[in-house]
C-alpha positions in Angstrom: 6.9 40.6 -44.5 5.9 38.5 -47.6 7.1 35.2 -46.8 6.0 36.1 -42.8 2.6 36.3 -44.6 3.3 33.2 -47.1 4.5 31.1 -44.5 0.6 32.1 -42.6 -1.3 31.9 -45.5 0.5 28.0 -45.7 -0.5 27.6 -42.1 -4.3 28.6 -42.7 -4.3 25.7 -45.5 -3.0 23.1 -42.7 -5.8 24.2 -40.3 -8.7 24.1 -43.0 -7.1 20.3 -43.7 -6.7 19.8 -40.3 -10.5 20.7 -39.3 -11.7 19.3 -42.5 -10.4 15.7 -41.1 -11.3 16.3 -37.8 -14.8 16.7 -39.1 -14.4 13.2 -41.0 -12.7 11.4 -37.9 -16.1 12.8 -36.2 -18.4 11.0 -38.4 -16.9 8.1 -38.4 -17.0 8.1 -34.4 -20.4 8.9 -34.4 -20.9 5.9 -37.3 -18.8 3.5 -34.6 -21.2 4.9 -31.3 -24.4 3.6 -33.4 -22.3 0.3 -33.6 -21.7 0.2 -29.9 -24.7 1.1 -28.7 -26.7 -1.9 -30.8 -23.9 -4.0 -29.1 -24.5 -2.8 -25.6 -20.9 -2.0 -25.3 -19.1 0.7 -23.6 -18.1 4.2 -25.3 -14.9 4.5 -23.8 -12.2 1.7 -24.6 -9.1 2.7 -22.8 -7.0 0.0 -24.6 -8.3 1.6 -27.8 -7.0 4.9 -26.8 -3.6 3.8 -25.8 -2.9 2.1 -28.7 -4.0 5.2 -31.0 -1.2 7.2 -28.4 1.1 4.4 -28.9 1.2 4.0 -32.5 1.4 7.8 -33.4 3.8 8.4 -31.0 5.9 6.0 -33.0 4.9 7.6 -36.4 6.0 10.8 -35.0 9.3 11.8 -37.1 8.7 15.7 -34.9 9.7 18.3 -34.3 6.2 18.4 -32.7 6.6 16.8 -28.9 4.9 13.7 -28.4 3.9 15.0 -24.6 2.0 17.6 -26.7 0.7 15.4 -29.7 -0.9 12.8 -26.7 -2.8 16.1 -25.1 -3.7 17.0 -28.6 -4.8 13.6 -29.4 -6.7 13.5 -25.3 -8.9 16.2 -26.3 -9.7 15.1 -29.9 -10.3 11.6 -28.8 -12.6 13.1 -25.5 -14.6 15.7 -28.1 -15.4 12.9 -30.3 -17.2 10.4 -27.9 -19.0 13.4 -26.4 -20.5 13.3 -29.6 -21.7 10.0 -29.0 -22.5 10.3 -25.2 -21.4 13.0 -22.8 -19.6 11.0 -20.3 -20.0 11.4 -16.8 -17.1 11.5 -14.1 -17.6 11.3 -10.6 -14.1 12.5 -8.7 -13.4 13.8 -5.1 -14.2 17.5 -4.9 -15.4 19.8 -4.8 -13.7 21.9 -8.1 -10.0 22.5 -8.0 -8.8 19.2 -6.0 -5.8 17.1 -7.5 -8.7 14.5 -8.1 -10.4 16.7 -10.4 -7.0 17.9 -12.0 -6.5 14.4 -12.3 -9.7 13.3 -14.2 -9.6 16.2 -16.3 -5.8 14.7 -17.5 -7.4 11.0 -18.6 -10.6 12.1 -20.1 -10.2 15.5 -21.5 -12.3 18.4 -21.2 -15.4 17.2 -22.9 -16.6 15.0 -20.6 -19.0 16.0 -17.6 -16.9 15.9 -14.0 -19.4 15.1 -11.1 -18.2 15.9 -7.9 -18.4 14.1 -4.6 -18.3 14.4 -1.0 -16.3 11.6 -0.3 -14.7 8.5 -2.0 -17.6 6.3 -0.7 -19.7 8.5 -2.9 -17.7 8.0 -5.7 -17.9 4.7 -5.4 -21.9 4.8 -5.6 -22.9 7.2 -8.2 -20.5 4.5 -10.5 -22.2 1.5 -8.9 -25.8 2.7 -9.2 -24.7 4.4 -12.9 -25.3 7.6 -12.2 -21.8 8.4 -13.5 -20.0 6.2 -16.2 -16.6 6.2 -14.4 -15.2 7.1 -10.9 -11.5 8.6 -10.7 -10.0 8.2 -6.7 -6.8 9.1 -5.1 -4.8 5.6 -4.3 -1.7 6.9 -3.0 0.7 9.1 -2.6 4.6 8.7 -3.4 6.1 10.2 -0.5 3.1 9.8 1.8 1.8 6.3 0.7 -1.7 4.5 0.1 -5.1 6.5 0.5 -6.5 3.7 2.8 -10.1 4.5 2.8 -9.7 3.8 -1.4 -8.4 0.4 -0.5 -11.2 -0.6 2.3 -13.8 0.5 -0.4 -12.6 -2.6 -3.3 -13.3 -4.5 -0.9 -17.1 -4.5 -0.7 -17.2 -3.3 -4.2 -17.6 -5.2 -7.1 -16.5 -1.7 -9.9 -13.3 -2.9 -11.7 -10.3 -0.4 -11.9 -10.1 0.3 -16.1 -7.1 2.8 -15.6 -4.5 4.6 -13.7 -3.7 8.3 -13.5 -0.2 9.6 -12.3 -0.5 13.2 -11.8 2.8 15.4 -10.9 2.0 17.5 -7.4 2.1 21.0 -7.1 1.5 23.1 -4.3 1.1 26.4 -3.7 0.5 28.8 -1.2 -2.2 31.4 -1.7 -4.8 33.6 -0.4 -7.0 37.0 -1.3 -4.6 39.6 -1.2 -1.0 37.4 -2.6 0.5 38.9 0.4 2.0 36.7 3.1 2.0 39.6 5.7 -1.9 38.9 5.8 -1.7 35.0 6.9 -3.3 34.4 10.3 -4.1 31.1 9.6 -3.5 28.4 6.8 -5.5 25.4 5.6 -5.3 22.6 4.1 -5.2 18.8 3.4 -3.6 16.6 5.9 -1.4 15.0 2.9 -0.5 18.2 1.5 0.5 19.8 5.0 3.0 17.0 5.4 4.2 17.0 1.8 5.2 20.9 2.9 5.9 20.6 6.6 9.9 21.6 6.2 8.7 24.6 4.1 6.5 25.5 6.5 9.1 25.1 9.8 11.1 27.2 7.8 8.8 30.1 6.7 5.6 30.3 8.6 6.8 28.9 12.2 4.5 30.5 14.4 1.1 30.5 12.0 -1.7 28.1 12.9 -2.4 25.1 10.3 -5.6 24.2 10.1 -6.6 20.5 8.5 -9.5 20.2 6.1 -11.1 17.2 3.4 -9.2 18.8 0.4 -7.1 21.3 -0.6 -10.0 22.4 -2.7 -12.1 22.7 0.4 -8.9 25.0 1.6 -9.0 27.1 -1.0 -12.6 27.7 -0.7 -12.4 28.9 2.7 -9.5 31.2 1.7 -12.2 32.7 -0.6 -14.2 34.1 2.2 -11.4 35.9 4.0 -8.2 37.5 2.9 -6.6 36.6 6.7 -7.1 32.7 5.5 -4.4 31.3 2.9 -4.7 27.7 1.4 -2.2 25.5 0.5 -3.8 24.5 -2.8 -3.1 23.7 -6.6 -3.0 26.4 -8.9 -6.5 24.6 -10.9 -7.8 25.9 -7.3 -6.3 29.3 -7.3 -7.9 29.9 -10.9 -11.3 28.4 -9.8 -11.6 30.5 -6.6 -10.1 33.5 -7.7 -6.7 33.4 -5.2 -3.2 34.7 -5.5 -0.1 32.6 -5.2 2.1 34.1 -2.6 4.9 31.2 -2.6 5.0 28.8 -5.9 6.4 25.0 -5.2 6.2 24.8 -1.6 6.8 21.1 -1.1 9.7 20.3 0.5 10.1 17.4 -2.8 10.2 17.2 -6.1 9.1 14.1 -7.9 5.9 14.4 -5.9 3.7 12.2 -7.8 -0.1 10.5 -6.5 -1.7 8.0 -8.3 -5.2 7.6 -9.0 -7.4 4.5 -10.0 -10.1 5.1 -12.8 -13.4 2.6 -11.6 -15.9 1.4 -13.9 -18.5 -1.5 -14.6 -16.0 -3.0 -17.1 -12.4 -4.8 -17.5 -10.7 -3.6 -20.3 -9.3 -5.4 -23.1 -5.1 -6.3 -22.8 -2.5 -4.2 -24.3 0.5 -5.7 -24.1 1.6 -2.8 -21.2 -0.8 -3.6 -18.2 -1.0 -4.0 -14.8 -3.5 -6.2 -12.4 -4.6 -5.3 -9.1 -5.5 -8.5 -6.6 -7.1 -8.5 -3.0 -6.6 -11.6 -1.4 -6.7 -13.0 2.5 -4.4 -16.2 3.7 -4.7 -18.2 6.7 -2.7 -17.9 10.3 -0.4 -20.6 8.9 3.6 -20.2 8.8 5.0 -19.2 5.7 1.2 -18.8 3.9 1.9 -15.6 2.6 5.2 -16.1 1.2 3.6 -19.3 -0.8 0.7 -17.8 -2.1 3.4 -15.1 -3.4 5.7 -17.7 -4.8 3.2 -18.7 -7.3 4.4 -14.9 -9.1 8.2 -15.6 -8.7 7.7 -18.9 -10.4 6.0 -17.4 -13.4 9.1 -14.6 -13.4 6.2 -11.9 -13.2 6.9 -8.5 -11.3 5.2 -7.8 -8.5 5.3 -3.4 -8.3 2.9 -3.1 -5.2 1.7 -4.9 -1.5 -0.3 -3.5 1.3 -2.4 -5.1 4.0 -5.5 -3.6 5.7 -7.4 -5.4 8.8 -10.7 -7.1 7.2 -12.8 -5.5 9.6 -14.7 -8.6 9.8 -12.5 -10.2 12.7 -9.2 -9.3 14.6 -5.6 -9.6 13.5 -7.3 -11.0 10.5 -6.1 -8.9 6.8 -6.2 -7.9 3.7 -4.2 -8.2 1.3 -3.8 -5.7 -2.0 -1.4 -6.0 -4.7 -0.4 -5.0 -8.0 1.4 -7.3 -10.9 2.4 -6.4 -14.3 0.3 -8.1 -16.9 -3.1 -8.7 -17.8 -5.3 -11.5 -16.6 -6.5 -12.8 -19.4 -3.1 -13.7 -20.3 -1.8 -16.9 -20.6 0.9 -16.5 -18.2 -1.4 -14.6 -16.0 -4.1 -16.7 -15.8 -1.7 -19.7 -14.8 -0.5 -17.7 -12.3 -3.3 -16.9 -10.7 -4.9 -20.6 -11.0 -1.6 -21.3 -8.2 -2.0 -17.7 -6.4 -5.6 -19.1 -5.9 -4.7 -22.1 -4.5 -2.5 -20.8 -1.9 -5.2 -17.9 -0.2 -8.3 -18.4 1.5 -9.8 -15.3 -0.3 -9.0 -13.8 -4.1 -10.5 -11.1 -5.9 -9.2 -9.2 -8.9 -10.1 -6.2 -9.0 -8.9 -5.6 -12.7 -6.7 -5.4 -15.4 -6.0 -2.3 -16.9 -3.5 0.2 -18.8 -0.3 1.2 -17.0 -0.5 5.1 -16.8 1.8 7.0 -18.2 4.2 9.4 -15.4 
């Protein structure tokens, strides 16, 4: 019991140094925020925070876990600008979606989540600044790309600052935790084919009813015990549900990735990625030369997909993604031959990688 209560009193020293730093880190924030503000440049610098990540991680000698240290460091780093501004997230609810799971993950709990209705609405409270930053779904890795997030770059002028990858969970819950009481389930159209061999298997003969979010799902579940959701457990916790079947996807790895949107491009590095929409013409072989033009630089092209333009028939879109930032030097002579070889470019940013 004496060193049990030496080894505590030792610890209570740590945490009076610890908050006794934290309190000195804060003032300096605040110091930089004056700074920023007479600069008219933005709070959050999300090649700042990587690099803090980065560079402790590598200072780490452990045993603490550098998975943990980062969510230490997310909420230290999210407290202090809240100090200098209260940032303000618009995601797709409402409360309890993956979108909001997923914003909460890359900011940290000190900022202010806004939800929205739909992604076009996320879109416009960013644009018209009534929120600092947007966080939307962009696609899935067993179901693919969230195509109404793609249409929307392209009469949008926000840039993407970051990506989120956020680990899928789902769950199947109701009132009572008791599966005997399922008449009916609800949920997400991607989340009901993430879990469509599970549900074959176990519930066969119980109607599935589609819905805008697994959130929404949940909510419904709320109002009737007869009702179960297939939902995340953020949305069992904010409605007040019971898990009856943990995991229900029929695949691990499960993974969606979301796009952070803001007014800004931020600053390279060293570990980014660039998103591009582009159009060709109806000539042979266009697309595979305006392509070339990233072979020939050897740089790595992770992502295509094409969408029709809406504006005339057979006519598309173009979205992809390349490692590297554009201000770059390799980059930007890439893209000076990309642009030669499409009838349409626009980046839609350069940003951090996420981290999986």
């Amino acid at each position: 019991m004496d060193r049990l209560n030496e080894l505590r009193q030792q610890i209570d020293e740590i945490d009076n140094t610890i908050l006794d730093l934290l309190n000195r880190r804060a003032r300096l924030v605040i110091e930089i925020g004056h700074i920023k503000k007479s600069q008219n440049a933005p709070l959050y610098v999300p090649s700042r925070e990587k690099a803090i990540y980065e560079r402790l991680k590598a200072l780490n000698p452990g045993p603490f876990p550098n998975d943990a240290l980062r969510n230490v460091f997310r909420e230290i780093i999210s407290a202090s600008l809240s100090l200098e501004e209260v940032q303000k997230v618009a995601y797709l609810g409402p409360q309890g979606t993956f979108t909001h799971l997923a914003a909460i993950k890359h900011f940290g709990l000190s900022v202010k989540p806004i939800p929205c209705r739909s992604i076009p609405e996320v879109f416009e409270d960013v644009e018209k600044k009534r929120c600092d930053y947007g966080v939307v779904p962009i696609e899935n890795s067993l179901e693919g790309v969230v195509n109404h997030t793609l249409d929307m770059f392209s009469q949008s002028n926000l840039k993407i600052c970051g990506e989120i990858f956020l680990e899928v969970s789902h769950h199947l819950m109701n009132k009572t935790g008791k599966i005997e009481d399922v008449k009916r389930v609800y949920s997400h159209p991607h989340a009901i084919a993430q879990c469509r061999k599970w549900i074959t298997e176990n519930i066969p003969n119980v109607p599935i009813v589609e819905v805008e979010s697994t959130a929404k799902a949940a909510e419904i579940a709320s109002t009737d015990e007869t009702i179960a959701a297939i939902s995340s457990e953020m949305a069992e916790l904010q409605y007040n549900l019971k898990i009856i079947y943990k995991n229900i996807e029929d695949m691990s790895n499960n993974f969606t990735r979301f796009l952070v949107i803001g007014n800004f491009e931020p600053e390279p590095t060293g570990n980014d990625k660039t998103s591009i929409l582009f159009s060709v013409t109806h000539r042979s072989g266009s697309l595979f030369h305006a392509l070339k033009a990233f072979a020939e630089e050897e740089i790595n092209m992770t992502k295509i997909e094409s969408r029709p333009s809406k504006l005339k028939a057979w006519e598309y879109i173009f979205y992809v993604d390349i490692d590297g930032h554009s201000k770059t030097e390799k980059i930007k002579k890439a893209l000076e031959k990309f642009s030669e070889n499409v009838s349409f470019m626009k980046i839609l940013g350069s940003y951090p990688k996420g981290v999986k």
